[in-house]
Structure formats: C-alpha cells, structure tokens
N, C-alpha and C positions, 0 to 999 in steps of 0.2 A: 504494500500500500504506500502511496506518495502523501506523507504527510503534510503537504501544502495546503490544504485549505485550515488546518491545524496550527501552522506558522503564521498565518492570516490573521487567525484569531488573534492569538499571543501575540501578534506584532498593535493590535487596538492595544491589548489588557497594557502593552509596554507603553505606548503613547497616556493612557487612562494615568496608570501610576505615575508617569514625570510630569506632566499636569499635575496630578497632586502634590507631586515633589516641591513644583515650583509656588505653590501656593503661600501665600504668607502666612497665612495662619498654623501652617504646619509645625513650625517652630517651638509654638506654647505646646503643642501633644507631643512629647516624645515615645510612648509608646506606639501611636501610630506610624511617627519615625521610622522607626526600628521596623515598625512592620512592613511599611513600604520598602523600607531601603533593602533589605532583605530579599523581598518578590522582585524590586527591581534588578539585585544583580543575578538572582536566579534568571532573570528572560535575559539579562543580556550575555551571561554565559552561553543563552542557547541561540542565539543569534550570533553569538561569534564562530560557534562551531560551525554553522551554516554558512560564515566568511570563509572558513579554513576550508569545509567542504567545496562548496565554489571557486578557491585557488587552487586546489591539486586538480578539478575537474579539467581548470583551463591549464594547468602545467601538462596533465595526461594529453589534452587535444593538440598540446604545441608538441611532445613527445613522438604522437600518430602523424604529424604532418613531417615533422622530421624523419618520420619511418621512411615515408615514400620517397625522400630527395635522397636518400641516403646509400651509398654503395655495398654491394653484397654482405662486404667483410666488415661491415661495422653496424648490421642490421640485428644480430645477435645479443651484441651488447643493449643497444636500443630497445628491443623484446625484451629482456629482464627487468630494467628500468622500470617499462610499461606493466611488466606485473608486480612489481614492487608498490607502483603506482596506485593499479589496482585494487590491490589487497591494502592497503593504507585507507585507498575512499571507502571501502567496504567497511572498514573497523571504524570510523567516521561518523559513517551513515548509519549503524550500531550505535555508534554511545549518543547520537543523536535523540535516535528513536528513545532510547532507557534515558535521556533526559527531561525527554515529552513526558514522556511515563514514569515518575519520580516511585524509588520505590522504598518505605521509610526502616526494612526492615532489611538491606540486600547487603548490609554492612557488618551483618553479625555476627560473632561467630559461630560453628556448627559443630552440634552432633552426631552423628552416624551413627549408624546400628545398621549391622551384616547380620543376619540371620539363614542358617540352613537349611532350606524348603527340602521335597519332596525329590529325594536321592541319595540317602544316604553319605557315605562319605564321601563320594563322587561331589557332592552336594557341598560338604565341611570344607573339601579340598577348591575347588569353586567361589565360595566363601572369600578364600587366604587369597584368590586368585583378586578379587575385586578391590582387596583390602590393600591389594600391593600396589594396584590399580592406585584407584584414590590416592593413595601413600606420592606415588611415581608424580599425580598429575598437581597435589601440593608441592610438593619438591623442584617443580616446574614454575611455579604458581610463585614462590618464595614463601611458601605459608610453613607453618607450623604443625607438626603430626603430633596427637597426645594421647597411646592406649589409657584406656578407662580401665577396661574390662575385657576380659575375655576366656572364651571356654573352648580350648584347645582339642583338637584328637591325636590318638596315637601317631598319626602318619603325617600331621604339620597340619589338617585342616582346623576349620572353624566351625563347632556349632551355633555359635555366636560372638561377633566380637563387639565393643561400642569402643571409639575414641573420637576427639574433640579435634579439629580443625581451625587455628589463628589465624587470620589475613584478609588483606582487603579483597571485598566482594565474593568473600567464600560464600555464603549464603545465597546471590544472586546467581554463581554459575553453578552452584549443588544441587540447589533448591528441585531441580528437573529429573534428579537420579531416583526420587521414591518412586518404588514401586518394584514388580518381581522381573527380575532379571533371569531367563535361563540360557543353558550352555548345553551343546550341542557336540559331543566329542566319543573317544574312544576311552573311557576311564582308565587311568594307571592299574588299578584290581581289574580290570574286565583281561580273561587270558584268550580270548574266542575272537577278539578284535571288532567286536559289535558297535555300532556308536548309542549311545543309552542321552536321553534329554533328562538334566538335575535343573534343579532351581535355587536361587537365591533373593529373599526378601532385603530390600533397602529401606532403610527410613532417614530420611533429611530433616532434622532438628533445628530448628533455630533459636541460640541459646538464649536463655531467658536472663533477666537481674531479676532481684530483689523489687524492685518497684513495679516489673511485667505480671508478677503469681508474687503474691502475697500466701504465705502458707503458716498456718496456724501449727502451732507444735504439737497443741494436744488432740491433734486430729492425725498424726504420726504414731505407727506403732517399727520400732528400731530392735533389730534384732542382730546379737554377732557369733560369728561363730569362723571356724579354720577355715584358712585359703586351700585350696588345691590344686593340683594340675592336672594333664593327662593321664587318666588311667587312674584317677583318685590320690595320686600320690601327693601328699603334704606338703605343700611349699616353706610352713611353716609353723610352728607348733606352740603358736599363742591364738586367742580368737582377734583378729585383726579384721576378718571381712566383716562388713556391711550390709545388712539388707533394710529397705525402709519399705512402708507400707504404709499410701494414703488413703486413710479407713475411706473417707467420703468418695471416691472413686476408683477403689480395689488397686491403682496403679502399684507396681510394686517394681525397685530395682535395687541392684545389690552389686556392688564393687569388692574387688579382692586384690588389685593389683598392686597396691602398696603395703610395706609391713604396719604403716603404721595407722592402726583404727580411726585416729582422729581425719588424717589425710583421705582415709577413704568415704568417713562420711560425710566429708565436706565433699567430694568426688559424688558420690551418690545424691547433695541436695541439688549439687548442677543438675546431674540428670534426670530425677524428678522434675525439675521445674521445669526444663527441657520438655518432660513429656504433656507437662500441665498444661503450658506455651502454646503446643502445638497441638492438642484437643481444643483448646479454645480456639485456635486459625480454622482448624477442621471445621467445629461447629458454625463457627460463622462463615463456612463456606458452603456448607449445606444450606445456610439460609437463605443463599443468594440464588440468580436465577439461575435456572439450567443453563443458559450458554457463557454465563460465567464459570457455572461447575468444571464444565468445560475444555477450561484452558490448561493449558501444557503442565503449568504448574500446579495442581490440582491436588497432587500431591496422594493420588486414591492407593493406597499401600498393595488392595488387591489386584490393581492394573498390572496385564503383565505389558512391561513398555521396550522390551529388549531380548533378541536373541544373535548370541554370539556362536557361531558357526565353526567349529575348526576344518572339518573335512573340507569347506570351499571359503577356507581365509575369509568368513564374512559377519559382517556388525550390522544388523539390522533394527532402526529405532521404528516401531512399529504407530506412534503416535503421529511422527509429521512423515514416516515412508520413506525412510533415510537408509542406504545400506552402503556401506562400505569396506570395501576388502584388505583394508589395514587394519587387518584381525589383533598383526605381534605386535603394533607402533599402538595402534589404542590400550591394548591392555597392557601395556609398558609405560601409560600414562598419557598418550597424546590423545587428550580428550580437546582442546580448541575449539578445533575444525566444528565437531556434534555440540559441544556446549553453544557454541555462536548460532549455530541453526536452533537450537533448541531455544534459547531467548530471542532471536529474531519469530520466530513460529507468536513465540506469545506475544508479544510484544505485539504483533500483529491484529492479533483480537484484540487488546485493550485499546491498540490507538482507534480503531474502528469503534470501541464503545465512548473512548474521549469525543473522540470525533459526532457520532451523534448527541452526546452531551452539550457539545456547544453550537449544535445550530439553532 
C-alpha cells in the first residue's frame, strides 16, 4: 500500500500544530507546550525520512541513467551500487511505514518460551534447534541472550526452554514468531531413514515492569524445592528452584537455573508478569474486530505459522506464503530477510485501518 494519502493527512495535522506553535498564547500553557512540541517533532521526523527517501530514489534514477552510458566493464560495479541502493530505499520505506504506525510497546524486552509439541524427542531436539536459532539471530541483532529456565533431555534436546532477550526493537521483530513451528526431516533416532513431521510451540512475551501487572502477594502461593537436570540428576543439593503460582489465574512458572533461591524468584516474578502482560494483550485482542484479530501479529499460540523442510532446503511462513530455500542460513540465525516481510505484511493492515480512520 502507498501511504500517500496518509502523509497528506499528517502533512495538515503538521501545519494544524505550528499554527498553534506560533500562537501567542501558547507561552502561558506549558503543558500544552510540551504537548505540541513533542507531536511536532514526531511528524517532522516523518517527513524527513520521506526527504531521505526521495534522495536515494533520485540518486538510484541518476545511478540507472548512468547504467546505460556506461561501458561493458564498468557496468558491474554500477549493478551493485544499484542494489545497495535498493535495498537501502526498501529498509526506508520500512521504518517509514513503522513510523506511521507508532508502536508503544516494540521497545521491550522479550521473553521466549520453546516448548516440545507432538514428536517426541525428534520434537526436544527441534526445540534446541530454534533456541540456537533465536540465540544466532540476537547475536546478529547485538542483543543480549538470558536462559531463564530450562528442561533439558538426554541427547541435548528441549522439552522446554524460556530465556529473556535485551535490545532495541526485540519485541517489534519477535513479536511474529508465536505460534507452532514444525520440522520436516529425517530424525537422528529414526535408523529406517523415514522423514517423520515434530512440532514446536513458541511464545513471544513482552516483558512487563512493575507499573504494567501490579501483582498482589497474597494472591501468590511460592513453593521451593531441588534443581535438576537430564535424566533427574541433581544439579544441586539445596532447594534453590522456584515455583510460583497465581491463585486468581492458575498461571504457574518455576525457574531452577540459578543456585541461588533469591535470584530465581526474582527470575520467576519477571516471568509471571510476562505471562500476566500478555493474557491481558490477548484478551484485548479478542475484543477487537475480526480483521484486527487478524493481523500477523496476533500472536494465536495455536496457529501453526511455519514449516521448515530439510529434504528440499525449505522455510515456509504459511501466514503471508513466504518460502525460502535458505533452510542452513535461517536457522543459523539469518532471520532479516522473513522478519522484514513479516512486519511489512502487518504493517500493511494497520496502515489500511489508519488510513480509513482519517478520512
């Protein structure tokens, strides 16, 4: 969608508020101030990227005219350029559009939780694979990896793991991963060479404070007892883990991966409140309409939105019809390429319902 009648709009609202800016009277209200001056550099931050965008377009068009004067052997280099070019106004035209669409929560940091669907260990080992996943595409990202928790199997997989995610806009390019991911392969235990389909549940948490879930203490019931590892073996031999449990909504989670009790139940109220957080996004996204329901980010735990193919190298996102045969480069972490389609996809529906909002 071309959000020009959009920019249209927003180019009044910017004229509306410098008018008021220049108002004499504005002086004596300084919280209105504030409030203007505020809205005002918000539109002009988004007008300037629309300046930027509009100079690389006329740099790309002088780049194409140059193409054709240009002799065999130097036409090469000129092609690269142009797709450097390229792919510059695309990422652009992206922060463009997620600037139309402000999004007050895309800053946060994030939860995970991999969970072992329907496959057994094929399933736990799949798991580890996702987790390396994530891991690989933070480490890209310059973010922060933080295990919480997790329940190990003998052979390296995961029945479950949760860790915490630090960095800017982790939230906004995660936020698309809930939901069931399956894998398509020849299991390492299968001796027949059969390809068997396992599953793995994701969930995208967005972390909560203290002022987001207000949680009452005596509505906690706190329970400790020994960490463990694969195969039940003791990690260590004081009660150090953590389990909480919030009567009023059965939520229940439980950390083990520190020795020390105090550290894990501070570890366990992040991720309760985490889960509180985002039953409340939930519910109020149920409330809304169906073609809000909807959107990419929707976050329905039971959607399957992904199958990863080994036999034919392929990544298939089943929600916007995205397949891509960089099976080993994605799940080594090069997720980009799908995270940018996957908030352009949405981003698409919301500017289409701003868009009918301000006619």
């Amino acid at each position: 969608m071309n959000p020009v009648e959009i920019l249209d709009s927003l180019r009044k609202q910017l004229k509306e508020v410098e008018r008021e800016l220049s108002s004499p009277e504005i002086s004596s209200n300084p919280d209105k101030l504030m409030e203007l001056s505020k809205k005002h550099a918000e539109l002009r931050e988004i007008f300037l990227l629309e300046e930027g965008i509009e100079a690389k377009e006329r740099e790309l068009q002088e780049w194409k005219d140059l193409l054709e004067l240009s002799p065999s052997d130097e036409q090469e280099e000129i092609k690269q350029t142009l797709e450097h070019l390229q792919k510059e106004i695309e990422k652009l035209h992206l922060e463009l559009k997620m600037r139309l669409v402000p999004d007050e929560d895309s800053d946060r940091n994030t939860i995970v939780e991999i969970r072992a669907g329907a496959g057994g260990e094929e399933a736990a080992l799949f798991s580890a694979d996702l987790f390396r996943m994530y891991a690989r595409f933070a480490e890209r990202s310059g973010w922060k990896v933080d295990v919480l928790d997790m329940n190990e199997t003998n052979l390296g997989g995961y029945k479950e793991i949760v860790f915490e995610i630090k960095g800017k806009d982790v939230y906004r390019k995660l936020r698309y991963e809930s939901g069931v991911h399956r894998v398509q392969r020849v299991p390492r235990t299968e001796s027949g060479g059969r390809i068997h389909t396992s599953a793995a549940t994701v969930a995208i948490l967005p972390k909560a404070t203290e002022l987001d879930v207000k949680i009452d203490p005596s509505e906690l019931r706190i329970d400790t007892f020994r960490a463990s590892g694969a195969g039940g073996q003791h990690v260590n031999k004081t009660e150090s883990a953590v389990r909480i449990v919030h009567l009023p909504t059965g939520i229940a989670v439980s950390v083990q991966r520190d020795r020390s009790q105090h550290q894990n139940k501070a570890r366990a109220m992040e991720l309760l409140r985490a889960r509180l957080f985002d039953m409340m996004l939930q519910d109020q996204m149920s409330k809304m309409s169906q073609k809000r329901r909807l959107q990419i980010g929707s976050g329905d735990r039971s959607e399957k939105i992904r199958t990863y193919n080994f036999p034919q190298s392929r990544v298939t996102d089943h929600r916007i019809n995205y397949t891509s045969y960089r099976l080993a480069e994605i799940l080594d972490g090069d997720l980009e390429e799908l995270v940018s389609r996957l908030i352009e996809a949405d981003l698409e529906i919301k500017l289409k319902e701003l868009q009918e909002r301000l006619k």
